[in-house]
MIMIKOL-400411 format. One line per 3 residues: number of its first residue (from 1); for each residue x, y, z of N, C-alpha, C, O. Coordinates in nm, 3 decimals, decimal comma. Example, Ala and Ser with C-alpha at 12.3 -4.5 7.8 and 13.67 -1.06 7.14 Angstrom:
REM residues 2
1 = 1,319 -0,569 0,780 1,230 -0,450 0,780 1,320 -0,330 0,780 1,424 -0,332 0,846  1,285 -0,225 0,708 1,367 -0,106 0,714 1,290 0,003 0,787 1,341 0,114 0,804 .
REM end
This chain:
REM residues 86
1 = 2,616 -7,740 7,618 2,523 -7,661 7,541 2,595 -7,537 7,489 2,658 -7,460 7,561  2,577 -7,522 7,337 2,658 -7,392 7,313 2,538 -7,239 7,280 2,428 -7,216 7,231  2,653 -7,169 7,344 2,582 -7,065 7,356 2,511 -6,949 7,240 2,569 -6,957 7,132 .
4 = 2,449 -6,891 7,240 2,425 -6,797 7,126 2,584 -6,743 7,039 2,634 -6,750 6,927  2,612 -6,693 7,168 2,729 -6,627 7,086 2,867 -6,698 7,010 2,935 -6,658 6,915  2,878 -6,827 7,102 2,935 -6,944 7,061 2,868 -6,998 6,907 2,952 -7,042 6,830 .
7 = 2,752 -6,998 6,867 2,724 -7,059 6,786 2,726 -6,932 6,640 2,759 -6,959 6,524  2,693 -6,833 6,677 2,713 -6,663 6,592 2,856 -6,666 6,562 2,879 -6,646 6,443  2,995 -6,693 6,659 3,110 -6,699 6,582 3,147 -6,792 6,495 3,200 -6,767 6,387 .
10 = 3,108 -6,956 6,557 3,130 -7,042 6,456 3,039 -7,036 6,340 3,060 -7,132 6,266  2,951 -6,964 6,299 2,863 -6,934 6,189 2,965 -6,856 6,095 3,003 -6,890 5,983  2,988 -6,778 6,144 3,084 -6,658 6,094 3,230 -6,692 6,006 3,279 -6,654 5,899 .
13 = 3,276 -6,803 6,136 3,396 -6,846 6,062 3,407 -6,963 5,960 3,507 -7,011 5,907  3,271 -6,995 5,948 3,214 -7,113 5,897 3,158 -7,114 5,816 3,149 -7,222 5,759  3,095 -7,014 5,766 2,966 -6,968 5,682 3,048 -6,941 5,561 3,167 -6,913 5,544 .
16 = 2,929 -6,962 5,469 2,964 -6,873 5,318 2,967 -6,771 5,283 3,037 -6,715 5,199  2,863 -6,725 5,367 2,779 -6,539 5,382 2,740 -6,557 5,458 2,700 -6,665 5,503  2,738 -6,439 5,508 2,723 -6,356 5,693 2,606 -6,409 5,755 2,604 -6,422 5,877 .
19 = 2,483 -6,448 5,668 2,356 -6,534 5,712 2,384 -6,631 5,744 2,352 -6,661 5,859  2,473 -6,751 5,642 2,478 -6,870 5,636 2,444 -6,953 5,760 2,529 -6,930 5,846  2,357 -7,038 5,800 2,357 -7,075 5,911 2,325 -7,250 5,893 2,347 -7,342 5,971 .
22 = 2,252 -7,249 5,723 2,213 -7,453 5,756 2,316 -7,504 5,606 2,287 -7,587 5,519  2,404 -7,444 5,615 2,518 -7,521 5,486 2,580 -7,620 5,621 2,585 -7,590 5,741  2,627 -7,751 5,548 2,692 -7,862 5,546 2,810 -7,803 5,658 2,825 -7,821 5,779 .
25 = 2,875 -7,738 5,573 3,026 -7,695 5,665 2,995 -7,626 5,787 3,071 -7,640 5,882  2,829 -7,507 5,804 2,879 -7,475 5,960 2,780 -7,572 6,046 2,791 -7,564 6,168  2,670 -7,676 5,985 2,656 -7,777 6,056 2,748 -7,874 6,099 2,728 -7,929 6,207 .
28 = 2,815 -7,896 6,053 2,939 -7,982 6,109 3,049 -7,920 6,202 3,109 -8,000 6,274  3,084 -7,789 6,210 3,130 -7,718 6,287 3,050 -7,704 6,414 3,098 -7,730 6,525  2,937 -7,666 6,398 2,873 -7,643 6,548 2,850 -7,814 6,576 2,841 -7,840 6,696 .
31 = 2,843 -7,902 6,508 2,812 -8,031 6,565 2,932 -8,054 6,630 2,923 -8,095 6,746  3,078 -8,032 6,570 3,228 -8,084 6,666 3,254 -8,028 6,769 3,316 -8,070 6,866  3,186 -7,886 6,744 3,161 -7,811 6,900 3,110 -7,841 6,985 3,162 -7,816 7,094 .
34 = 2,946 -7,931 6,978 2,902 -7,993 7,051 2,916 -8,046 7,110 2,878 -8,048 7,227  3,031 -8,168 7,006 3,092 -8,337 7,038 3,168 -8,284 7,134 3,136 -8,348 7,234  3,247 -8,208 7,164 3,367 -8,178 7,258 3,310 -8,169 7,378 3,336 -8,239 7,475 .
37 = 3,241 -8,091 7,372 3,217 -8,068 7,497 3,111 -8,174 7,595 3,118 -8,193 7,717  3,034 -8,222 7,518 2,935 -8,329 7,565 3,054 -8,484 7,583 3,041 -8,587 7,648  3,165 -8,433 7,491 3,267 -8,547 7,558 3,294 -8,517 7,708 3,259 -8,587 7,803 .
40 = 3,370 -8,383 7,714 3,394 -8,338 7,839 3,303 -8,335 7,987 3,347 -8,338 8,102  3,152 -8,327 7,938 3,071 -8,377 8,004 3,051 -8,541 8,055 3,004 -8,577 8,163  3,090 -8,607 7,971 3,092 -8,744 7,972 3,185 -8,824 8,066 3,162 -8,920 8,139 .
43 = 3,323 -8,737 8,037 3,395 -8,781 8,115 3,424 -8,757 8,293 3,503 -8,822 8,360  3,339 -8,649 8,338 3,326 -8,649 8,462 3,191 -8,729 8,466 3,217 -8,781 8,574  3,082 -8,774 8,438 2,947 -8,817 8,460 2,952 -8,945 8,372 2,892 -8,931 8,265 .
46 = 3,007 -9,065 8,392 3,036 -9,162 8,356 2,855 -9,250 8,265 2,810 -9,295 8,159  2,829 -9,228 8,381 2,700 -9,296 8,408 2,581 -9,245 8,313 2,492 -9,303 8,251  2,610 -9,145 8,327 2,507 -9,040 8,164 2,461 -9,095 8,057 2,488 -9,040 7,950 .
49 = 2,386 -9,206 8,056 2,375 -9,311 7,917 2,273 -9,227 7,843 2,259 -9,245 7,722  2,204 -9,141 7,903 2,065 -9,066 7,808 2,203 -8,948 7,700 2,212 -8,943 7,578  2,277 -8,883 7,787 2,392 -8,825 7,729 2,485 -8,860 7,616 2,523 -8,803 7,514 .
52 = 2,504 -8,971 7,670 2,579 -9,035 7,578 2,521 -9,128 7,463 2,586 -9,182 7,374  2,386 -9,134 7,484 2,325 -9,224 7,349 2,311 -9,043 7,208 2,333 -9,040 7,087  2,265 -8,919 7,311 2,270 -8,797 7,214 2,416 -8,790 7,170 2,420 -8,727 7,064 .
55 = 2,471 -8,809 7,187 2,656 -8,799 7,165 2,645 -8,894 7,030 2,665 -8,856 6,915  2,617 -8,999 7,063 2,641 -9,130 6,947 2,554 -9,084 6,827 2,581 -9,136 6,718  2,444 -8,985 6,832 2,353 -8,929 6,785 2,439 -8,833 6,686 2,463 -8,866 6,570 .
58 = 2,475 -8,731 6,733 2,577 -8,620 6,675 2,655 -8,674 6,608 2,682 -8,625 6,497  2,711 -8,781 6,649 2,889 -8,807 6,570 2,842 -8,879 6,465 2,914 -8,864 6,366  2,706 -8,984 6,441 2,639 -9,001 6,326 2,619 -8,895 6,230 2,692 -8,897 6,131 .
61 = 2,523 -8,789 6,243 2,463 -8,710 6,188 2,611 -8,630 6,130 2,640 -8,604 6,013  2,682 -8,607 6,241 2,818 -8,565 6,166 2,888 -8,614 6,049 2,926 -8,551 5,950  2,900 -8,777 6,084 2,938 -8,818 5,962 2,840 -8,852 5,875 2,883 -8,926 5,786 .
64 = 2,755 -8,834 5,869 2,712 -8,789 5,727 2,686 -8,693 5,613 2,665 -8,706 5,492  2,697 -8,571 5,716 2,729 -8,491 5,664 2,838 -8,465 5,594 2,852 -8,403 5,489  2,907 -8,513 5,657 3,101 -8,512 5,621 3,099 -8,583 5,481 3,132 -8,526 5,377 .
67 = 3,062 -8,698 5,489 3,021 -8,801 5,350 2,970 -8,715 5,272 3,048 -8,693 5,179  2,863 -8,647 5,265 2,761 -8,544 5,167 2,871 -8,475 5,145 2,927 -8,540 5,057  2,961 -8,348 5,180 2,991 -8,266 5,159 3,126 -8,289 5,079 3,179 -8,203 5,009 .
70 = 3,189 -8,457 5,105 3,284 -8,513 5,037 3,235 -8,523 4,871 3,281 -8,461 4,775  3,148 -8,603 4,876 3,046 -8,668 4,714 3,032 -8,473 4,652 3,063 -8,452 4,535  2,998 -8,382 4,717 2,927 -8,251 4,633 3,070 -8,137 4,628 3,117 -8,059 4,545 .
73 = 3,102 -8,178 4,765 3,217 -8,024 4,710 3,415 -8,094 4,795 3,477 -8,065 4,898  3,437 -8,171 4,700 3,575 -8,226 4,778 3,636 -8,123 4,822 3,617 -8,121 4,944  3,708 -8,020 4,786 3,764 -7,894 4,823 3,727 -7,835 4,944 3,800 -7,829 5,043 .
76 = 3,618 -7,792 4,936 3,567 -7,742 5,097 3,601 -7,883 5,181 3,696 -7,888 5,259  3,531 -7,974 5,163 3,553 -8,109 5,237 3,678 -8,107 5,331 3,685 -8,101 5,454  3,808 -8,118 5,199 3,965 -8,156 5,297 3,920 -8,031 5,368 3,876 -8,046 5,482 .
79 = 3,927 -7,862 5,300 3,936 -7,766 5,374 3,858 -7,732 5,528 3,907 -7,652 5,608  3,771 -7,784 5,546 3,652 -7,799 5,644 3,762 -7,878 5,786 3,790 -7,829 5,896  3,810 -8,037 5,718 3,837 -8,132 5,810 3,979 -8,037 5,856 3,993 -8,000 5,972 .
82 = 4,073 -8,007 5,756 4,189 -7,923 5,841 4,171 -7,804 5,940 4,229 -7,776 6,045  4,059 -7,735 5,861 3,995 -7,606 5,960 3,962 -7,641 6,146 3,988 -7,578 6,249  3,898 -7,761 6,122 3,859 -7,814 6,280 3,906 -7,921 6,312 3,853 -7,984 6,403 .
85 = 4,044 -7,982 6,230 4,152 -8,087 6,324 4,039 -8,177 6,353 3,989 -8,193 6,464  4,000 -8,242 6,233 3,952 -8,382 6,218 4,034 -8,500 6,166 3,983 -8,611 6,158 .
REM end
């Protein structure tokens, strides 16, 4: 689970303007933030299938976003995927 302040920096470094909070690029940022760590969760708690069906959940919703933001703004797109080593 990420935290307030966790989710206020990746806004920040993510955002367009200092508000920005439901653009494409810092939804997909706080979603890889998610993915990581709910991996890391995963991998000590094997058994976690309610966990891991929300996981399969995210990395969907992720890529579609990723797709959207490819089709409307290619530029941010590559720039986005190098920013967070996708």
């Amino acid at each position: 689970m990420l935290t307030t302040r966790k989710k206020k920096a990746i806004m920040k470094d993510h955002g367009v303007h200092e508000t920005d909070t439901g653009s494409a690029s810092v939804q997909i940022a706080l979603l890889t933030k998610q993915i990581a760590e709910l991996t890391q969760h995963l991998k000590k708690h094997k058994k976690d299938n309610h966990s891991r069906r929300g996981l399969l959940k995210m990395v969907g919703k992720r890529r579609r976003l990723l797709k959207y933001l490819e089709k409307t703004d290619e530029k941010a797109h590559k720039a986005l995927i190098k920013k967070i080593d996708l």
